[in-house]
C-alpha positions in Angstrom: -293.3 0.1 29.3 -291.3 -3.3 29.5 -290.6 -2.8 33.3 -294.5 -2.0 33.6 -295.4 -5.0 32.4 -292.9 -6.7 34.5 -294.0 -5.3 37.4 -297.6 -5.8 37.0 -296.9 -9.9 35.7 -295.3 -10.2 39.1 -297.9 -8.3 41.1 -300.0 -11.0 39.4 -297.8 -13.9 40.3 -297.7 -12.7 44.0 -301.6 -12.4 44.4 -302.4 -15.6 42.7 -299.4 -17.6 45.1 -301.2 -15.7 48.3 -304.5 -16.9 47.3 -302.9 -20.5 46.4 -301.6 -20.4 50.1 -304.7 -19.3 52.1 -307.4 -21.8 50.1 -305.3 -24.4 49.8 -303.6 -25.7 52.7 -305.5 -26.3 56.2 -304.2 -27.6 59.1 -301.3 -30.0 59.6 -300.4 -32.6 62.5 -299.2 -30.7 65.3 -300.9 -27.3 64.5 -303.5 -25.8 66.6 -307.0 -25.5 65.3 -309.5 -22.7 66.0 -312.5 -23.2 67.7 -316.0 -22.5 65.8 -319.3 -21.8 66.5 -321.7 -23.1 64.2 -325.5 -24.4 63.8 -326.5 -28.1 65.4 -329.5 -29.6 63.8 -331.2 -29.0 67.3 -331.1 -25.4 66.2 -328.3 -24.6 69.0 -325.3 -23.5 68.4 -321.9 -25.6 68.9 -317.9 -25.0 69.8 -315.7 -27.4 71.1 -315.4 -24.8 74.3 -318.8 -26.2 75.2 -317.2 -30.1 76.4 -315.7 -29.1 79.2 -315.0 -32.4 80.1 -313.6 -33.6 76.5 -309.9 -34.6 76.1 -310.0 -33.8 72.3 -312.3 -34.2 69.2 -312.7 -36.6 66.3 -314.1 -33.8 63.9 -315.4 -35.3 60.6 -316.6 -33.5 58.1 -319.3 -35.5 56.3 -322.4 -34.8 54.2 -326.0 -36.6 53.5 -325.6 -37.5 50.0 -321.9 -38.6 49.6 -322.1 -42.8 48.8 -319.1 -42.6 50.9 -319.9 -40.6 53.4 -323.4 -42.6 54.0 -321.5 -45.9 53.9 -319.4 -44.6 57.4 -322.6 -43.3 59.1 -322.6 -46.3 61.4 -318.8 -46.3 61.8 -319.0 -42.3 63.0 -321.8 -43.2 65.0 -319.8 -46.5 66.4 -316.9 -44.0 67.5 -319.0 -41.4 69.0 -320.2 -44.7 71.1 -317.1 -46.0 72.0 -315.2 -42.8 72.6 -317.4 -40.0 73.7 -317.3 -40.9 77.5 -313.4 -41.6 77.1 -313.0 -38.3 76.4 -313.1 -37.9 72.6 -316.6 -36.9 71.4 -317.8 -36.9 67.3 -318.0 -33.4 65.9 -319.5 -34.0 62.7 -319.7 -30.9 60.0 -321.2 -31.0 57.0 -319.4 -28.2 54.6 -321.6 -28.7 51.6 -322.6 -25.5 49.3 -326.5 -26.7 49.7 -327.4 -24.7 46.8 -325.3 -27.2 44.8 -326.3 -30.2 47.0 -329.7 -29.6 48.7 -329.9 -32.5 49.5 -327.3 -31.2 52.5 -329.6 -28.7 53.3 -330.6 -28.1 57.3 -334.1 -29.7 57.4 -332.7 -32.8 55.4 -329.5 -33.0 57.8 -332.4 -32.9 60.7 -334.0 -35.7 59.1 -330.7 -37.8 58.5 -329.7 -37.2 62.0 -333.4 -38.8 63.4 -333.4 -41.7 61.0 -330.2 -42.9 62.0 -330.3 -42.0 65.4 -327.2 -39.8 65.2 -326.0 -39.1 69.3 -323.2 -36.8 67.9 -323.9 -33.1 67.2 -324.3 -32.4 63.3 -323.5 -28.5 62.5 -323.8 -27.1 59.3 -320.8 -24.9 58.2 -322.9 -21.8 57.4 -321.1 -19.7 54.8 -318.4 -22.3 54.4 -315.8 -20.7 56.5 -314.7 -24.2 58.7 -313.7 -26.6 56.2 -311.0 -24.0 54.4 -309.2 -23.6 57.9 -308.6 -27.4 58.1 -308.1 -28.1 54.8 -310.6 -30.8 54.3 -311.3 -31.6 50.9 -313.5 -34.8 51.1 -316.5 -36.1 53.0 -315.7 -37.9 55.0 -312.6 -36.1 56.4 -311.5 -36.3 60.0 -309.2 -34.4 62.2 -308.5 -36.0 65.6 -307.8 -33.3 68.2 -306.1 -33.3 71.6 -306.8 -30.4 74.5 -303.2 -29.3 75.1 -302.5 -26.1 77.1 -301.7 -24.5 73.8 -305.0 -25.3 72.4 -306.5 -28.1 70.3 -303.8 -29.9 68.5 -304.4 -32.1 65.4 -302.9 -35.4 66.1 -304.7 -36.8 63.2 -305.9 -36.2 59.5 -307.3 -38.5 56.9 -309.6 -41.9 56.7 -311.6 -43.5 58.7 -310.4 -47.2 58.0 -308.8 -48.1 55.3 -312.3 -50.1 53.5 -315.0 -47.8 53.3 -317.2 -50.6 51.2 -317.1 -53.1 53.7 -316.3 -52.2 57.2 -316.0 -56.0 58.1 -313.1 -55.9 55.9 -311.3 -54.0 57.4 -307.4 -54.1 58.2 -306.6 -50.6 59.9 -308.3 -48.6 62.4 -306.7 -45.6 61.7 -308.9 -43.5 64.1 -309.3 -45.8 66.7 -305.6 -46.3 66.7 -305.1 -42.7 66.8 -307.2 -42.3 69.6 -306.1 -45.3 71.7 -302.5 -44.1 71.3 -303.9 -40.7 72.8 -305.6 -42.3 75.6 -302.3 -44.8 76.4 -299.8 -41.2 76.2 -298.0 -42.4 73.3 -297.4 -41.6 69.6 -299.9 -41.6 67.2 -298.8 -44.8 64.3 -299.8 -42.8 61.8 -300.6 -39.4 61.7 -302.1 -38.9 58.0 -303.6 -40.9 55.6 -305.4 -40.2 52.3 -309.2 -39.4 52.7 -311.2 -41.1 50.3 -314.5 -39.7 49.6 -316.5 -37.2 47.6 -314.8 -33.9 46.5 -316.4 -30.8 49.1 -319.3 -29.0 46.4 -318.4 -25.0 46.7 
């Protein structure tokens, strides 16, 4: 009976560590990340196979309704401008359960999207399958990729800047520097930092 009960307390132990491992983990620098396919606010649907032309990504996952998230609208939108044609287009995702947050849902992402004048697609991660394979936990969260014959390679995970309340305070580029390392063939300076933002509703 005692060995039973062993047995099973460890079957236990081994599930629950599994599960620990899968949910919560992600990507790190230097690991490839799997392409998706999901829903633009245009009704199309998106991968990163579809810029043929694109040297890597700066994938953010970011929502309507997060203060943080709406205080780096104009930043995202500022690096889609100045990076897009270099090679490194904005991806933004917004992983939101809607039923939690509809204020995430499709039609308001839409009207977001128009009333800022978004030029970056906005997807939706249907079924909230993306956001677990990269590990993102806040919105905002962004992963910088780079094409590499391998695949898509994070170079990149973390913040924005490091001031999300005033972005004429700030001290560190942390994308753009990631980015303009890229573009230059040299080392990323720092390869993670800690996102700062609202917690991703499930």
């Amino acid at each position: 009976m005692k060995n039973t009960f062993k047995m099973v307390l460890a079957l236990i132990v081994v599930v629950a560590t599994s599960a620990f491992t899968i949910v919560g983990t992600g990507y790190d620098v230097g690991d490839i990340a799997t392409d998706f396919k999901l829903e633009n606010i245009d009704g199309k649907m998106v991968s990163m196979a579809d810029f043929n032309d694109a040297k890597g990504f700066i994938v953010v996952f970011t929502c309507n309704t997060c203060p943080y998230a709406v205080a780096y609208e104009d930043r995202v939108e500022a690096l889609n401008k100045k990076y897009a044609n270099k090679g490194y287009p904005v991806i933004a995702i917004m992983p939101n359960n809607t039923d939690v947050k509809p204020g995430d849902s499709m039609e308001a992402m839409r009207a977001r999207a128009k009333a800022k004048g978004f030029t970056f697609p906005y997807l939706m991660d249907e079924g909230q399958k993306v956001y677990p394979q990269y590990g993102a936990t806040k919105t905002p969260h962004v992963y910088v990729l780079q094409r590499t014959k391998k695949g898509h390679q994070v170079k990149y995970i973390g913040a924005i800047d490091d001031n999300y309340q005033d972005a004429s305070a700030v001290t560190k580029t942390y994308v753009e520097d990631a980015i303009n390392a890229l573009l230059d063939g040299k080392e990323v300076p720092e390869k993670k930092t800690r996102a700062i933002g609202c917690s991703i509703k499930v």
